[in-house]
N, C-alpha and C positions, 0 to 999 in steps of 0.2 A: 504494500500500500504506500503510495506516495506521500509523503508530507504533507502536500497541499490537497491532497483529498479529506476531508472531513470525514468524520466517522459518525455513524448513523445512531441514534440512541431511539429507541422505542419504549414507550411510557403505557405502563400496563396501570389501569385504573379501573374503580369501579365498587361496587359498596360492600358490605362484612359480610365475608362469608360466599363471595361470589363464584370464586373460583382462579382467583390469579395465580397463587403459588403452584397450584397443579397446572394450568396452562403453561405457566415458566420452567417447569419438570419437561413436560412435555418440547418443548424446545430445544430445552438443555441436551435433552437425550435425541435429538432429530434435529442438532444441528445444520448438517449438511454440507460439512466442511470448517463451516465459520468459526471462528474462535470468538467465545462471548464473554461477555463481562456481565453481572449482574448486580445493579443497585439495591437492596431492600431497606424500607421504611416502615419502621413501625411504631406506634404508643407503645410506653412502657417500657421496663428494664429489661424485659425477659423477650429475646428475639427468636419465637417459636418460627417464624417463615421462614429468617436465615440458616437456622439450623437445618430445616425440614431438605432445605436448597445444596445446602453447602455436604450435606449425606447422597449428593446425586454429582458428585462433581468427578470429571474425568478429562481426558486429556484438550478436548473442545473448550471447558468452561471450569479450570483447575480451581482450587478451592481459594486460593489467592488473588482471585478475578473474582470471586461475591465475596462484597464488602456491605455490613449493615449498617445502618444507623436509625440508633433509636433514642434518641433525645430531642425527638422530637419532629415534627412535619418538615421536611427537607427544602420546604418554599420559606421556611420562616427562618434558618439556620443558614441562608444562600452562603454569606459570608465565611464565616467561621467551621463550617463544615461541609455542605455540596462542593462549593467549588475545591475546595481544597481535597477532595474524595475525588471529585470527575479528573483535576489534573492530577494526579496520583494511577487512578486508571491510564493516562492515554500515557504514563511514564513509564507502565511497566514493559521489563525485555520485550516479549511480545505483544504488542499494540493488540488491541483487542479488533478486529472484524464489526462489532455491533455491539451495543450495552444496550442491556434492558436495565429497566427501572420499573421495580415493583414500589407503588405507592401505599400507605397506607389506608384502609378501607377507610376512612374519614374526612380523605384531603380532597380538597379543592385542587384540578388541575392545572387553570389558566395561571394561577402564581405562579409555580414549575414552569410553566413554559418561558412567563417572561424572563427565568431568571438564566435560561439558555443566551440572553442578547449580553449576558456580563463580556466584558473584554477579554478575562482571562482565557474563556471559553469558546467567546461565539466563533471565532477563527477554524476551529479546530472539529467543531461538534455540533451536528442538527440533527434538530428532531425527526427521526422520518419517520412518525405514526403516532398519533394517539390511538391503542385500543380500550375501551370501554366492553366492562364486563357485569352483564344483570343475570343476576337467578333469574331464570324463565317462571318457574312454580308463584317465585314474588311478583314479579313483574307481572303476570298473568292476573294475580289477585286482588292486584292494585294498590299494595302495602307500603310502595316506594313512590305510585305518580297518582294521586288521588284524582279524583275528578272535579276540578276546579267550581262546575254549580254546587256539587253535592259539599263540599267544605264549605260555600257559599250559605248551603242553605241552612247549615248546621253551625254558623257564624250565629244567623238570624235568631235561632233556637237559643245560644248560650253565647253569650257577650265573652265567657271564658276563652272560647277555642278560638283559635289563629289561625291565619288564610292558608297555612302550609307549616309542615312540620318539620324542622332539623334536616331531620332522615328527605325529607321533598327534594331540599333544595338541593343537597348535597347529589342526590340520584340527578337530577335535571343538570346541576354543570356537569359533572360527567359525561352527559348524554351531548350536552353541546358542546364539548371540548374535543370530542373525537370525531377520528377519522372511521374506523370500523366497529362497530358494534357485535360484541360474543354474546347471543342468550345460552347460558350454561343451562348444565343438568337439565337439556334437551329432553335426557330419557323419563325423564318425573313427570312430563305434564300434557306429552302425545302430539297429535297436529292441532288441535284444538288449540291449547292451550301457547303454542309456539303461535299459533296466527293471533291468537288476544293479545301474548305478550309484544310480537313485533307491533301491532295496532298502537298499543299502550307508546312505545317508543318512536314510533313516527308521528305522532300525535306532540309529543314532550321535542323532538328534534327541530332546532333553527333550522337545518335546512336534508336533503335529500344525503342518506348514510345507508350504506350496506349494512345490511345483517345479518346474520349465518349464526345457524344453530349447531351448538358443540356439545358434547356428552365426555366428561375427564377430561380436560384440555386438548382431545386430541382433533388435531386439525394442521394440514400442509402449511409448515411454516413460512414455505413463499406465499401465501396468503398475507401473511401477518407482515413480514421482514421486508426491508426492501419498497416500502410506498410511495416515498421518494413526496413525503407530505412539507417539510420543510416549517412544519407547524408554528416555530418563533415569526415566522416572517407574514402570518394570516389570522394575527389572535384579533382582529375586529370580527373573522368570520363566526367565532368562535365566543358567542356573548356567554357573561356569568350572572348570577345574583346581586356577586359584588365586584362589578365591573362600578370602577372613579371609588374605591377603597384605596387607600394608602396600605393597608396590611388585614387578615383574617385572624379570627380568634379560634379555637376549638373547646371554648367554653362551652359546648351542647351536651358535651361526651366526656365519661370520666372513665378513668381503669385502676383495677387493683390487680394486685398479684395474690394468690394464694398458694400458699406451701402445705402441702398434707402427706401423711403418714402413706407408708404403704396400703393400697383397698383392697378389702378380700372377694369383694366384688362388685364387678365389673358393669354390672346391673344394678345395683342400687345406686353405682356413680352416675350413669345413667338417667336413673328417674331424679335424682338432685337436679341437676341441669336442665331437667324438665321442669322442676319444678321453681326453679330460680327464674326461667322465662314465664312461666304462666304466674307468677305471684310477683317480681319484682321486675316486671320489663328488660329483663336483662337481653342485651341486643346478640353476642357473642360470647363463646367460653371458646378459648383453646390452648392447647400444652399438651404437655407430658405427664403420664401417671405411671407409676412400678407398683404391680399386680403383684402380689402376695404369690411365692412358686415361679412366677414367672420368668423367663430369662431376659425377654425381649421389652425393650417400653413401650408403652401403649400410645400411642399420637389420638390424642382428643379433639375434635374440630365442631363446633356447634353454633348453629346460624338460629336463635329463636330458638323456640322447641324439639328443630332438628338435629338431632347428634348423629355423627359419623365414627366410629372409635376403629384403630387398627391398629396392630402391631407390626414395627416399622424397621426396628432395627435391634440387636443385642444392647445388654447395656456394657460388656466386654469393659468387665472391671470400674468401670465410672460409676460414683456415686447416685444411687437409687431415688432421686430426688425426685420428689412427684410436683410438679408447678401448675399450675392454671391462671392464664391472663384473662381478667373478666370486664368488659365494656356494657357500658350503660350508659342510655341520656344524663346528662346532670340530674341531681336531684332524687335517680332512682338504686343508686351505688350506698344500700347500707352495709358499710362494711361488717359488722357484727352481724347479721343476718343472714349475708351472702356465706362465710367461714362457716356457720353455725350449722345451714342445711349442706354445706361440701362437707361436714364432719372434719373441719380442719380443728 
């Protein structure tokens, strides 16, 4: 690769639980020569996606090439950490082919992209893709894009409720920020439900976006790679909520970490997590747990009510630690409550 050729970064976005880190598996492993670099961002101390990442890493995308950062939204740290992470990447022996950049389920995209026009960077590095990633099942139900009369008319009803919630606005920049649109976990919700959910997103879209239905990230990465979108250079096409903001907050959404004992089972950790969404709003659980007997750690992933649990890899001598990072709107993070039903 030449000098003067820029190297392409593609920005994986999209809300909790949607399915990014397994689409970036799926990459990792169906590179196609390319050598990749991979960003991840996430809330909180405990980086359960770079781990899940950096357990897939081989001679295309070496473990040295995903780099996380969790201190924070990586639009709000441009200074002091993105840039200084992005030239760090294009420094290493071998120049990376393409970096992804997995975002956290909370951000807002158009910051990230404006911060691609820095000096230190813009020379060197563009965007070539926003993809956007919605649960089909969610998207289908309309959990994420409400229908503007009906919050209107439920306005009318109670002076309480607000024209859009947290969770709205954050799906809708999303949806206007990108270039291709993934409705995941395809297989959950049939043809039906994939023609509701694209309906719901071309409805919520500024303007005319592909959309393609995926099941486990799998999907031909020349699809994805390679759009040649050049994204910093079109963010008017690309309107936000807080488009003429000086900066965003993520004051909506709170996280705790929880540390728990070994579980003797597997099932009652389970209906906890159940039951933490249906009584305390709880948006997200995911981590790691060591099953009692076990040899292998258990990888936890929970969108809502839905839990996915697998055993993913030994724990070959490392400390038995069982984690769980828990996301909530503000307000609905009691941490005593939440410990109490995980039996931490």
């Amino acid at each position: 690769m030449s000098d003067l050729t820029k190297v392409p970064v593609t920005v994986v976005t999209g809300f909790l639980g949607s399915g990014k880190t397994t689409l970036i598996r799926h990459l990792m492993q169906n590179a196609g020569g390319r050598r990749l670099a991979v960003l991840v961002n996430e809330f909180g101390t405990v980086g359960v996606d770079g781990e899940i990442l950096r357990s897939c890493a081989d001679e295309n995308c070496p473990e040295e090439n995903i780099v996380e950062l969790a201190n924070g939204c990586i639009c709000c740290t441009v200074a002091d950490e993105f840039i200084p992470t992005m030239e760090a990447l294009m420094a290493l022996p071998q120049r990376p082919d393409h970096i992804i950049i997995e975002t956290s389920g909370l951000a807002l995209p158009k910051p990230l992209l404006k911060a691609f026009d820095w000096p230190a960077i813009r020379s060197s590095i563009t965007v070539d893709g926003v993809i956007a990633l919605a649960d089909a099942e969610a998207v289908a139900a309309g959990r994420f894009a409400p229908d503007l009369s009906a919050v209107e008319a439920q306005r009318a009803a109670d002076d309480s409720l607000d024209h859009e919630t947290p969770l709205s606005e954050v799906f809708e920049d999303q949806i206007s920020c990108a270039d291709l649109i993934l409705l995941t976990k395809a297989d959950l919700v049939g043809e039906d439900g994939i023609a509701a959910a694209r309906a719901v997103i071309e409805a919520e879209a500024p303007r005319r976006l592909p959309i393609l239905a995926v099941t486990e990230g799998a999907i031909d990465p020349s699809v994805i790679l390679g759009l040649n979108a050049a994204a910093e250079d079109d963010l008017a096409q690309r309107p936000s909520h807080h488009d003429g903001l000086d900066d965003h907050e993520h004051d909506d959404f709170d996280t705790i970490v929880v540390d728990l004992p070994e579980i003797a089972d597997q099932g009652v950790l389970v209906t906890a997590i159940e039951t933490l969404a249906r009584e305390l709003n709880i948006l997200r659980v995911k981590g790691y747990v060591a099953i009692v007997g076990k040899p292998m750690r258990l990888l936890v992933q929970a969108v809502g009510a839905r839990v996915r649990c697998q055993f993913d890899r030994p724990w070959d001598g490392a400390p038995r630690r069982s984690h769980l990072v828990v996301i909530a709107e503000t307000g609905h993070v009691d941490a005593a409550r939440i410990r109490a039903v995980l039996g931490a």
